[in-house]
Structure formats: structure tokens, C-alpha cells
C-alpha positions in Angstrom: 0.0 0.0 0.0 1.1 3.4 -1.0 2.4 5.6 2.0 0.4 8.6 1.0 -2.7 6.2 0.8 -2.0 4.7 4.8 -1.6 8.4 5.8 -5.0 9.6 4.2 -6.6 6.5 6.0 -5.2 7.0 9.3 -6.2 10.7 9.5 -9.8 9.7 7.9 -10.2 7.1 11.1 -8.8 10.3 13.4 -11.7 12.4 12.7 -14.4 10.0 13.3 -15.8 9.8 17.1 -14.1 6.5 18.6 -17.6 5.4 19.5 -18.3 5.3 16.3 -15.1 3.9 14.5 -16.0 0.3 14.0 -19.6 0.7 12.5 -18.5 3.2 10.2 -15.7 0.8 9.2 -18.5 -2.0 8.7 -20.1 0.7 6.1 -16.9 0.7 4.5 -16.7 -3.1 4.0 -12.9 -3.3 2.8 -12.4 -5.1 6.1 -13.7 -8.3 7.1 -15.4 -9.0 10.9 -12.8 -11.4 11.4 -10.0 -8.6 11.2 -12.4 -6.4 12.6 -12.8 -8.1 15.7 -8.9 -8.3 16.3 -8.6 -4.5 17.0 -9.4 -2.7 19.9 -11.4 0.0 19.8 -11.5 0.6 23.4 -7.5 2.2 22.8 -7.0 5.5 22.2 -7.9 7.1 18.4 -3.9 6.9 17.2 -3.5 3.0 18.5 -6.7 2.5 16.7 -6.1 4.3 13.1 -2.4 2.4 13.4 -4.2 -1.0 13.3 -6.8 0.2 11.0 -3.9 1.3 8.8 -2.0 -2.4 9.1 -5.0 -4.1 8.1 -5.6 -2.1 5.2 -2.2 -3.1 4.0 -2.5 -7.0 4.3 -5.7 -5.8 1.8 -3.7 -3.7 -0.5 -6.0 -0.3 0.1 -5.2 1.9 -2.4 -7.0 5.4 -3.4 -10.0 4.4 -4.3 -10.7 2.4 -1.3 -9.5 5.6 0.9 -12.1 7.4 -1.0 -14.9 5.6 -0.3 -14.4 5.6 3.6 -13.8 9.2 3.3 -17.5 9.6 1.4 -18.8 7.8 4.0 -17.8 10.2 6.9 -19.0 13.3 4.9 -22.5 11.4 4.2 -23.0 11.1 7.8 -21.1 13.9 8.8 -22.4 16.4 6.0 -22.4 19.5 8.5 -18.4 19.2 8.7 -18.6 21.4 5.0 -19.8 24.2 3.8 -22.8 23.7 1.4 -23.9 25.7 -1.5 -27.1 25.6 -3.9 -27.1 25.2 -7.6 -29.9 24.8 -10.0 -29.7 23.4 -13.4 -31.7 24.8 -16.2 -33.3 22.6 -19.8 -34.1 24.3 -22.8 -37.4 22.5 -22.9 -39.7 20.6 -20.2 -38.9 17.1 -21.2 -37.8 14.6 -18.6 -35.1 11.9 -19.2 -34.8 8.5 -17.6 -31.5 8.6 -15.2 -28.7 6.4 -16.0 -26.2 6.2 -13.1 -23.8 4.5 -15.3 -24.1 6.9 -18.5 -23.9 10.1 -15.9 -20.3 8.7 -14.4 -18.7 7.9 -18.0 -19.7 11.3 -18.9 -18.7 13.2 -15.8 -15.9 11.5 -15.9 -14.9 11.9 -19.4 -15.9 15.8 -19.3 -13.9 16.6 -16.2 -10.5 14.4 -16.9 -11.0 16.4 -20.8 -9.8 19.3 -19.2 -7.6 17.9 -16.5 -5.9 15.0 -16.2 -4.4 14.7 -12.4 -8.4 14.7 -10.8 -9.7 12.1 -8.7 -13.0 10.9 -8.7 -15.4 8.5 -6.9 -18.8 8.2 -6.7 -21.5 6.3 -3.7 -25.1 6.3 -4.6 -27.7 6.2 -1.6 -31.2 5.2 -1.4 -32.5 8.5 -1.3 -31.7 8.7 -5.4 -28.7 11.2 -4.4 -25.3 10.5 -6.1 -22.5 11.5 -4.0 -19.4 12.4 -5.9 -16.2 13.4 -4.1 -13.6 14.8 -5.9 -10.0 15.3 -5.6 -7.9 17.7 -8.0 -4.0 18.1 -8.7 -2.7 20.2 -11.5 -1.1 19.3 -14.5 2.4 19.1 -12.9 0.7 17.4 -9.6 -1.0 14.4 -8.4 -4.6 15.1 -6.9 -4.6 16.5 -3.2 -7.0 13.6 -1.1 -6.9 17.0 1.5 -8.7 19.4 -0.8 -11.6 17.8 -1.8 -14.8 18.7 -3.5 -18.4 17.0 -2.6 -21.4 17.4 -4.6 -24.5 15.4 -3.8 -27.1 15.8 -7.0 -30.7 14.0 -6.7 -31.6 12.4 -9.8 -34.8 13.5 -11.3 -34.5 17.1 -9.8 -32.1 20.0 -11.7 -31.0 20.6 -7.8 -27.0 20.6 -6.8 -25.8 20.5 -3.6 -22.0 21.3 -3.7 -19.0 22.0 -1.6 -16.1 23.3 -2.5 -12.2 23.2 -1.5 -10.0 26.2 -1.3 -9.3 25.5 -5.4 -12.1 27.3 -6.1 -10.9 27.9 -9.9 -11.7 24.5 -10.5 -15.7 25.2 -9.9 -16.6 25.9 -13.2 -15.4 22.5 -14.8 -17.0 20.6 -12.3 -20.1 22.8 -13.3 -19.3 22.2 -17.0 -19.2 18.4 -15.7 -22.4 18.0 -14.3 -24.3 19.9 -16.7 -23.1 17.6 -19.8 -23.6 14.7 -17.6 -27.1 15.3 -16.4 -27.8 16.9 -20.1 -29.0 19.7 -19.2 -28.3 23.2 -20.3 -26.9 25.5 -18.1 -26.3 25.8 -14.1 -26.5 29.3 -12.0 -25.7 29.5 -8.0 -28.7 30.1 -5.7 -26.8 32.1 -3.6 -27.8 30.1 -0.5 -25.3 28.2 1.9 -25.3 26.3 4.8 -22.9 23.7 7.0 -27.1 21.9 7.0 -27.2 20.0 3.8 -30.6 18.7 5.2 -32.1 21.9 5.4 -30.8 23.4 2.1 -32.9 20.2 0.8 -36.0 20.8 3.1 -35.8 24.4 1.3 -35.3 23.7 -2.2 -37.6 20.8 -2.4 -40.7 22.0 -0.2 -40.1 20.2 2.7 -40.2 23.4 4.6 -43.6 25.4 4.6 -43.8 29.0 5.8 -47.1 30.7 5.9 -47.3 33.7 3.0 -47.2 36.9 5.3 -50.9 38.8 3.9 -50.8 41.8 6.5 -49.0 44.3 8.2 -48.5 45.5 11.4 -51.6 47.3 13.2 -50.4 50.5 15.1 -51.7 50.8 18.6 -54.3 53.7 19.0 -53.8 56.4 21.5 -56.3 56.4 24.5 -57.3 58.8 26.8 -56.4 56.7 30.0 -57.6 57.7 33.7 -54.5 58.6 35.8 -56.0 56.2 38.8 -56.0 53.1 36.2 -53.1 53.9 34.5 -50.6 51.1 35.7 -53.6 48.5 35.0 -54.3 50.0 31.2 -50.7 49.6 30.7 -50.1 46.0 31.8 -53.2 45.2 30.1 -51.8 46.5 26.5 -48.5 45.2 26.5 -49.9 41.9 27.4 -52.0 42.1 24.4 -48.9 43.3 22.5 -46.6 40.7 23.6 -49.8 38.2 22.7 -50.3 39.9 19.0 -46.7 39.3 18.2 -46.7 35.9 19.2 -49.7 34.7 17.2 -48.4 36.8 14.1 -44.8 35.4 14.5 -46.1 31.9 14.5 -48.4 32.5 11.5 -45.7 33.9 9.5 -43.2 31.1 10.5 -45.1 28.4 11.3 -44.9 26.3 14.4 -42.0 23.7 13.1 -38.3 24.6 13.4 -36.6 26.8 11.0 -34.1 25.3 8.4 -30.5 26.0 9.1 -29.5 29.1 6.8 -26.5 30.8 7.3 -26.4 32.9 4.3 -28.5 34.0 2.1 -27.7 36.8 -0.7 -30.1 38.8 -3.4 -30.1 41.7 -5.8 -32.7 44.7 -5.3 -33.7 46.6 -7.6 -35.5 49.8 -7.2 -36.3 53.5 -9.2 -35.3 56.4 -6.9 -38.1 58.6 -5.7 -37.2 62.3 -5.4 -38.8 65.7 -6.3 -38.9 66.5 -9.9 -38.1 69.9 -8.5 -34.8 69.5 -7.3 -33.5 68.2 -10.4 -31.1 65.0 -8.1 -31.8 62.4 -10.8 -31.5 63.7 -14.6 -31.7 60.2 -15.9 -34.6 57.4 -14.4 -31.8 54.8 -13.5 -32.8 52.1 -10.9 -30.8 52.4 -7.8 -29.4 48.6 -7.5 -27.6 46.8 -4.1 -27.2 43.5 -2.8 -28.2 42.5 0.2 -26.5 39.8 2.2 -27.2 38.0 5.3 -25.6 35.7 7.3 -26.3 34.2 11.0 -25.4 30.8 12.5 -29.4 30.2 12.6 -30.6 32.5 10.2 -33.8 32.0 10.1 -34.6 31.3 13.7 -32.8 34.9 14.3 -35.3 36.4 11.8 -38.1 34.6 14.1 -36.5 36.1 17.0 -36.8 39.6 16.4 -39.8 40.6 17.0 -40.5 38.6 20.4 -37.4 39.9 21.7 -38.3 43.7 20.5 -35.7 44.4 17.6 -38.4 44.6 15.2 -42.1 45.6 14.5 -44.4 42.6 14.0 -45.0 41.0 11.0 -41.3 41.5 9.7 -41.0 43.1 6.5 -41.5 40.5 3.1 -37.7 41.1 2.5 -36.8 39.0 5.4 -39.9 36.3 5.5 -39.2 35.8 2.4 -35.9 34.4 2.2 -36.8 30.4 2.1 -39.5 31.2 -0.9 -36.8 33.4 -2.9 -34.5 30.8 -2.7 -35.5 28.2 -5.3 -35.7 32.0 -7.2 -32.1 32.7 -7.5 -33.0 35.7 -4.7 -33.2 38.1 -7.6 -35.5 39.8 -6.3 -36.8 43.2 -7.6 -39.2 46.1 -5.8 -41.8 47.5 -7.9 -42.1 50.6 -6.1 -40.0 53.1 -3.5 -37.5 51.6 -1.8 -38.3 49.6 2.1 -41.0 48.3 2.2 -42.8 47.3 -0.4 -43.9 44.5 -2.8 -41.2 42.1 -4.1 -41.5 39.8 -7.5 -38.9 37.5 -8.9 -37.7 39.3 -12.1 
């Protein structure tokens, strides 16, 4: 067994929770029970990844072996990445029958076109997702196993979950890749990311429902309140307050947990309202920004705005709005003025 191949194997078994060592090497399957059963994983993590490593020698491990274990960690361990959302695009509505073995010959063949020194494996898993883990060198270079990238595509849906290494020049390729092999015609960035593959899913394929905000917020009226039931008027009305924003948050968000967003990105839009007077704007130009936002719980910060008295209740649409934008590039454009007001997809 190659040395570089023992070393990528014993740091692979590092990371994984002792606990959990020996039934993620019983998903592997490279090693039998019987040389299974002669380590012990009661050691410490190095004594264990040292006899892991042995035993993967007596089998003659080589890459593509390593590989697979290493896809198997990231399957169960998806939040260890960052993940980003793309969406491929046909030029008609037509819908193809999947070939798992016709999309790896032409990834395969598209990607190692352009380079040559790439590694690539791929695990499918009964949720019709194809995970595909690559590793890339240069043309002077063999393939680095330490800067890998995933992508996890669901057959029968244009949807692309992918995370990158630090190589990021090698992202459009692998887009180039995917979009021969799935035959479809282009792919665009959803500007949406998350270390929750799961809940980038939930978003992007309607697992998540969020109630469609119809209202807006109700001022309170002034009253004329007696000085001797003051105290009691006042009590009374921010109870009924505090109530109003809790029954409007939860109708806005719903009473499930929120997906785990931590960023979310779109472009605005919007004409420039001023005096025709003053002469400011000669030439009707939209004014055009992007807005970015980024939390470790982004949309369960949103949800806690209001309760917690950052914000007027309902939110404005350009923060509910963020999971139902999503599968719409977050392109979204104002029709009129500038905050509030009504958003549409372009």
C-alpha cells in the first residue's frame, strides 16, 4: 500500500468519534469481521487508526478504497462542510430517464478532458442522491485527497448541492461536468449556503412550509387613560402586545423549526423617488444593491426579532421571504420606493 494512501486512511479514522469507528468501518466493507474483531477500539484514536492502517495493507488499500471511507464520513457527517445551492436549467420541459452508469462515463470523461491529475469517486444512496467526491491536482501534480470537493445531485430534480475546497478555480469545470452529464443546459448558483445539507434540501424541495405573510403590522391607538387606572391600562396593552406578536410570528413562521440558513444573498432593484423639482436624478436609473445576510441560525434569528423587541411585527417580506426566494435565485426586484414594499422574482 502506498504511503500517501496509509496516511489519508489514518487521519480519515482520526476524525471520526471513537464510538463510532467500527460501525463506520462496517459501512466501508474493505475489512472483514474477522479482522475487525482483532482491533481494539477501546484504545485510544492513534492506537486504533495504526491498526486500522496495518490491516488495510494486508488488503492492499489503495485510493480508491480511501475514498470511499472518506465519502462515507462526509455522508453522515455532511455539516463538517460548507454547502452551496445550484440549480440546473433545460431548454425545454422534457424529462429523461436517469442512467447512473451513463452520468459517471460522462462526468468523468468531461472533467478528466480538461484535467488530467483529478480524482474521482462516486457512492449512490437510497434517497436517489449521487455522491461524488472529488480530488484535484494540476497538470504538474498528483490530486490533493486534503482538498476535496463533494457534490450530492438528486436524480430527477435540476438541484446541486456542492461543496467546494479552497481551489475554487476549478468550480466551473466541475459545473461544466455536471451539466453535460445530467444533459441539461446550463447551471446558476442560488446564492444560498449552509454547513445543514438537510435543510438546504428541506428548502429547495418544499419540505419546509412557511405561511405567506398577507398583513401588516396594526399601530396601537392612542387612548385617553384615567390617571388612577393607568398602571392597570398599561399592563393590560403590552400583554395584548406581547400576545399579537406571538400569534403573528407563529403564523408567519409556522410552528415547526426553521431550516439552518446561514447565508442567504439577493439583488434589489429599485427607481429612486425624489422631487422632480430639485432636479437630483437627470436620468430614471434604478438604484441597484445586494443584500446579504448571514447568521449561525438565520432563520430562527429572523423569528426572534420581534419577540425579543428588535423589530415591529410581522417583519417586513424582504426578510420572510428568504426560504421562498430561494429556489428564485434571490433576484428579487421592488416594484415601487424603496423599504417596504412589494417584491416579484424578475
Amino acid at each position: 500500500m502506498d504511503v500517501t494512501v496509509a496516511e489519508y486512511i489514518r487521519r480519515t479514522v482520526l476524525k471520526i468519534p471513537r464510538d463510532e469507528i467500527k460501525t463506520m468501518l462496517q459501512k466501508w466493507g474493505f475489512l472483514s469481521e474477522t479482522q475487525l474483531q482483532t482491533v481494539n477500539f477501546h484504545q485510544i484514536k492513534e492506537n486504533i487508526s495504526q491498526d486500522v492502517v496495518q490491516l488495510c495493507e494486508e488488503n492492499s488499500a489503495d485510493i480508491k478504497q480511501a475514498a470511499v471511507l472518506d465519502i462515507i464520513y462526509n455522508h453522515i457527517y455532511p455539516n463538517k462542510r460548507v454547502w452551496s445551492v445550484y440549480q440546473m436549467n433545460k431548454t425545454g420541459e422534457e424529462t429523461e430517464f436517469f442512467d447512473l452508469t451513463d452520468f459517471k462515463k460522462k462526468f468523468k470523461r468531461r472533467l478528466r478532458s480538461a484535467l488530467k491529475n483529478v480524482t474521482i469517486n462516486f457512492r449512490e444512496y437510497e434517497d436517489n442522491a449521487v455522491w461524488i467526491r472529488i480530488a484535484w491536482g494540476t497538470p504538474y501534480t498528483k490530486p490533493n485527497q486534503y482538498k476535496t470537493s463533494y457534490v450530492v445531485y438528486h436524480s430527477q430534480t435540476p438541484y446541486v448541492f456542492i461543496s467546494v475546497s479552497v481551489l475554487k478555480s476549478n468550480l466551473p469545470l466541475l459545473c461544466q461536468a455536471l451539466v453535460v452529464a445530467s444533459n441539461y443546459h446550463d447551471i446558476r448558483e442560488m446564492e444560498l449556503r449552509s454547513h445543514s445539507l438537510n435543510s438546504l434540501k428541506d428548502i429547495v424541495f418544499k419540505r419546509y412550509s412557511q405561511n405567506f405573510q398577507t398583513y401588516y403590522p396594526r399601530p396601537l391607538q392612542e387612548r385617553n387613560v384615567a390617571p388612577e387606572s393607568g398602571d392597570l391600562r398599561i399592563i393590560h396593552e403590552n400583554r395584548n402586545e406581547r400576545e399579537r406578536i406571538q400569534r403573528v410570528n407563529q403564523e408567519v413562521f409556522g410552528d415547526g423549526p426553521q431550516p439552518k440558513l446561514e447565508f442567504a444573498q439577493y439583488k434589489l432593484e429599485t427607481m429612486f423617488k425624489s422631487d422632480p423639482k430639485m432636479g437630483v436624478l437627470d436620468e430614471k436609473e434604478p438604484f441597484r444593491c445586494l443584500v446579504k445576510f448571514s447568521s449561525p441560525h438565520l432563520l430562527e434569528s429572523l423569528k426572534s426579532l420581534a419577540p425579543a423587541g428588535m423589530a415591529d411585527a410581522p417583519l417586513s417580506p424582504l426578510l420572510t421571504c428568504i426560504p421562498q426566494k430561494a429556489r428564485n435565485y434571490f433576484k428579487i426586484r421592488e416594484k415601487k420606493g424603496f423599504f417596504p414594499g412589494s417584491f416579484v422574482s424578475p
